[in-house]
C-alpha angles and dihedrals in degrees: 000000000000089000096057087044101066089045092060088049099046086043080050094049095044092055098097099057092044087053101051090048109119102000134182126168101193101044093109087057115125119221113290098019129097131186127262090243098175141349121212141188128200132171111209098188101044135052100184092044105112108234092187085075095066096048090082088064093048093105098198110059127197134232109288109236116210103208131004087344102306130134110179087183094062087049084058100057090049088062090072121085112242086232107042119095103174122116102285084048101048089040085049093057089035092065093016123099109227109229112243123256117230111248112198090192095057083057095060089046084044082056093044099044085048092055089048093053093046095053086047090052096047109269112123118207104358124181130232125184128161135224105202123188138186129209120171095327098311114110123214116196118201116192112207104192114183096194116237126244122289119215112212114217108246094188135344121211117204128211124185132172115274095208125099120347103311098094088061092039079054093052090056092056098040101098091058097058106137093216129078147154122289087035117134107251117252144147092224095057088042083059098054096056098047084055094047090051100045097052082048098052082045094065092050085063102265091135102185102044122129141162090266086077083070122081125172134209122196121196109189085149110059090071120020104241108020132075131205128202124209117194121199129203108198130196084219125052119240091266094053137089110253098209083061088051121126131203108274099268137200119233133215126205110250106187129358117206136187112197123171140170123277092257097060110094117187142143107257093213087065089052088042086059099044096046108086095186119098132171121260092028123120113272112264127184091195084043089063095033080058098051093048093047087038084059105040087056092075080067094205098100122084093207138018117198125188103180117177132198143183115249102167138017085274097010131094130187114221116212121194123201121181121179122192123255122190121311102200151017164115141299120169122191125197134187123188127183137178129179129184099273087056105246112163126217121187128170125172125190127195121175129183114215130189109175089196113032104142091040085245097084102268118161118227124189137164132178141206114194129168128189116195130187123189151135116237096245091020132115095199111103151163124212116188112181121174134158131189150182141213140183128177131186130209095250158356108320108239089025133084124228089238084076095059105088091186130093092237114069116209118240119217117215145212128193149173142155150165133223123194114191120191113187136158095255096040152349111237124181125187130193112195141178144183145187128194154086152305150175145103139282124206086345095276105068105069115180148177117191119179110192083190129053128164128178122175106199124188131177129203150150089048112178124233109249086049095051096051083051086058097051093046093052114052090189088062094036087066100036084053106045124108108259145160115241121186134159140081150329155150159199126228125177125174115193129178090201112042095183112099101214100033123156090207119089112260141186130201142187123221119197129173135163144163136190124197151182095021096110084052094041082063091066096033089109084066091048125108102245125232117224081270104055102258122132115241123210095217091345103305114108112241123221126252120188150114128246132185129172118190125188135177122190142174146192132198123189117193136150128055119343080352088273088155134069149174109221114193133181144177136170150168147205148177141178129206128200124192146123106044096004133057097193138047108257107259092245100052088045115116120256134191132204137049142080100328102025128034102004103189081066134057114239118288093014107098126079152303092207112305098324121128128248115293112245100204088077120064098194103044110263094172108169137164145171100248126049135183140177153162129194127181121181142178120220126196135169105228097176147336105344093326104114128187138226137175116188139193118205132181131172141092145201123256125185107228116219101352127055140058122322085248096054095045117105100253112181086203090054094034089111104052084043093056111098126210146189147144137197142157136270146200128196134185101218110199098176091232084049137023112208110192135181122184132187113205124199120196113240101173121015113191078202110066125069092231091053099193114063106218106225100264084060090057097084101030125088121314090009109094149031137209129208151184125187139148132245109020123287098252 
């Protein structure tokens, strides 16, 4: 079975060389026509102009090529004979990319849309010829661009209507006008400041002002050399008459209604405090975008609609429509790993959801999850059971929306759970509970903060080998003992894309922390005291530490349709044990390995340091109080919805002060403790899901005695995990 096993995975990580045998990527061309092999641009008068910003207007592109210019999938359609239709053709051009065929007319229209954006950026008059070579019907297109003359603004003069109050409201925002003089001239930096200003003079209460109010007016002729810039702020708008127009008015909101279908149940006092519109205030635009994102973070309705009207010559009506999405669901999670010893790790996930149970827009979840550990003919097992529930309220209990001036409400949670673990060596059960707060600032700083936090932990039906290993290591005899552990925590994510499924790069920031055990350090003189000093709470120790995790990700999209990316990760944590505890307590402790960490382990089986396997535990358990990793990997779509990925990951796990030399976190040793591995991937990215399975190979083990693993060790025993996961790592 083993055997065949590692022959499937050797026959998957040769594919890509059997694919790429014999290749030809225009043998499907027919007589007379070549393929667009590359485009290139290239500015021959300026180094620091960026040239990334003209390949948008190139309007042929050519094949994406997923690594050092190869595209296996282009290889595959060309297996297939132009005029064959039977099944390998047809499943050759199914999974296949067609080469693109060179179009000499998309390269005049490349040259035209270039000019245009020149011009648009400032650049008057620019230049684009094209050098165009063919080698053996593949067609390369340089583009050669000589940017056009700027024209520097000398002095800008400013008119603005006399009449009402606009020409005061003006002087106010004068100062943050975004043109100035010495700026280069350009219609593209004239635009944005209509569109800053307007948005501006929008939020004073001018309702129906828009960048068409503005008009400019550029002189480079008057005085050789210089150029001077009128700007013009007009009661009319450019597609109005002048002789109808009317002074620049402020409105005022006349009536305000909420109107929704028959299905959607919820309290109107909860749609009253979130609404920040009210009749007789100053027209605000911000103050409309803020009600509509105020609402659509209930997330229970399916649209939100803020239509507005003008009643009177300086009066709008504002109408709000709200439909009903759905209420509750689903979701269900699953993670899946193998290694070479066979050693099996499943762990399922279901979780309930209802986004309005109580009809004022409370969340409810709970959630079912499993993890079990196992060998096919084996007794030995590992049964892991929790449940847990969640409910979260639209605000701050005890204050009502309507106090919140911003445009994000703060949610309060509740939470609780219960986790039953059933190993070899032990049987631990934990009942846990928390109370805080979450929400999102500026729609890029998510956070949780619970100020409370409370876990029970107790430990029985410990086994008797085990329990002789406890009591002759005083490092795992305090890390496995039954203890009480409150205090508070926290969540905190940046990140400078807030949208999931973007086609734009990103980067975020993860932070989390807790601190425990201080409020009950203050009444440990009361406490009844353990033969080690520690105060017990009815006459179980409770746990005193400090705990940080920090983690810092990107993710850069690039190639057509952005369909690759370089997705990059590190973090680092650390645990602290001190006061009324000497050790970290067993759950809060760092692990490596596994379907989102070191992927050439399964979880828990990898450190701490250099240090072997501990034996006391048949299934790996390998924990510590310090943690780093790095992870870089490459993602590529190869066909239909089957996407790639080939990953590099480094880190490891280190105890702090207990522990064996070799465990212990050693700055002189640091490099023969890191672990390393890569592998490949492959996802089925369903936009809604993402389905992904990896296969990790060791490349360097702290554990063995031989650290780098030479490839023919990669797919034998101990040398590889498999894993399936959904959504990607990182």
């Amino acid at each position: 079975m083993k055997t065949r096993l590692t022959h499937i995975l050797s026959l998957l990580a040769a594919l890509p060389v059997l694919m790429t045998a014999s290749c030809s990527t225009t043998r499907t061309l027919s007589e007379g026509e070549y393929r667009l092999a590359k485009n290139n641009i290239e500015v021959t008068n300026s180094k620091k102009f960026n040239t990334n910003s003209l390949h948008q207007y190139i309007k042929q592109s050519s094949n994406s090529y997923l690594l050092l210019g190869w595209n296996p999938f282009l290889c595959i359609y060309n297996w297939a004979d132009p005029e064959d239709n039977g099944i390998w053709a047809r499943f050759c051009r199914k999974i296949g990319v067609e080469p693109v065929i060179y179009n000499p007319e998309a390269v005049e229209g490349t040259i035209e849309s270039m000019k245009s954006h020149l011009e648009y950026m400032g650049y008057f008059n620019s230049n684009v010829t094209t050098d165009i070579k063919v080698n053996r019907k593949r067609v390369y297109v340089d583009y050669k661009v000589k940017l056009g003359k700027q024209y520097q603004i000398d002095s800008i003069s400013i008119s603005v209507p006399e009449r009402g109050p606009f020409k005061s409201d003006f002087e106010e925002d004068r100062a943050n006008i975004s043109i100035k003089a010495g700026d280069f001239l350009s219609e593209s930096s004239l635009e944005a400041e209509t569109q800053r200003g307007a948005a501006y003079f929008r939020d004073k209460g001018y309702y129906n002002f828009s960048k068409n109010n503005y008009s400019f007016e550029a002189d480079t002729i008057s005085v050789p050399g210089k150029t001077f810039l009128e700007m013009r702020v007009n009661e009319y708008s450019r597609n109005e008459s002048a002789s109808n127009a009317l002074p620049l008015r402020k409105f005022y909101i006349d009536s305000v209604s909420i109107s929704y279908t028959d299905d959607v149940r919820i309290k109107p006092g909860i749609l009253k405090d979130l609404n920040t519109l009210r009749p007789g205030d100053l027209y605000s635009e911000s103050s409309v975008n803020k009600t509509y994102t105020r609402l659509s973070a209930l997330r229970m309705f399916n649209s939100v609609g803020v239509d507005l009207y003008q009643s009177d010559t300086n009066k709008i009506n504002c109408s709000i429509s709200l439909s009903q999405s759905q209420l509750q669901g689903f979701k269900t999670n699953l993670e899946a790993s193998s290694n070479s010893t066979g050693l099996m790790g499943i762990s399922p996930q279901l979780s309930f959801y209802h986004k309005n149970i109580f009809h004022g827009g409370e969340w409810l979840n709970l959630s079912f999850m499993g993890n079990f550990q196992f060998k096919f003919n084996d007794p030995t097992r590992s049964n892991e059971f929790g449940v847990s529930a969640g409910l979260s309220f639209p605000r701050i209990l005890g204050m009502p929306n309507s106090k919140v001036k911003g445009s994000n409400i703060p949610r309060t949670e509740v939470n609780a759970s219960y986790n039953y673990q059933n190993r070899p060596e032990y049987t631990r059960n934990i009942i846990s509970t928390s109370f805080g707060y979450s929400g999102t600032i500026w729609n890029r700083l998510s956070y949780q903060f619970y100020p409370f936090q409370l876990s029970i932990v107790h430990l029985d039906d410990i086994n008797s080998s085990f329990l002789e290993t406890l009591s002759n290591n005083p490092f795992m005899r305090y890390a496995y003992q039954d203890h009480f552990d409150t205090g508070l925590g926290g969540n905190f994510q940046y990140s400078s894309n807030p949208s999931e499924n973007s086609s734009a790069s990103f980067n975020y920031l993860r932070l989390s922390a807790d601190i425990s055990g201080n409020a009950l350090s203050l009444f440990k003189p009361l406490m009844k005291r353990d033969e080690s000093g520690a105060g017990l709470i009815w006459g179980t120790p409770f746990s005193q530490y400090i705990r940080g995790e920090l983690t810092l990700g990107s993710t850069w999209k690039f190639g057509k349709n952005s369909n690759q990316a370089i997705a990059t990760r590190i973090l680092g944590g650390i645990g602290y044990a001190y006061g009324n505890s000497s050790v970290v307590p067993f759950e809060k402790q760092f692990y490596s390995g596994g379907a989102n960490s070191m992927r050439g382990w399964q979880a828990r089986s990898l450190g701490p340091g250099t240090s072997q396997r501990n034996d006391s535990f048949i299934i790996p358990s390998q924990t510590g109080d310090i943690k780093f990793e790095a992870n870089l990997e490459y993602r590529f779509n190869m066909f239909w919805k089957i996407e790639g990925a080939l990953f590099l990951d480094a880190g490891n796990i280190w105890t702090l002060h207990q522990g064996e030399e070799s465990s212990k976190f050693n700055i002189r040793t640091l490099g023969d403790s890191i672990a390393a591995d890569w592998g490949s991937g492959i996802r089925v990215n369903l936009n809604f899901l993402v389905l992904r399975l990896d296969l990790g190979m060791k490349l360097h083990d702290p554990a063995r005695e031989n650290k780098w693993l030479e490839p023919g060790a990669w797919l034998k025993k101990g040398g590889y995990a498999l894993h399936f996961g959904v959504g990607y790592p990182f």
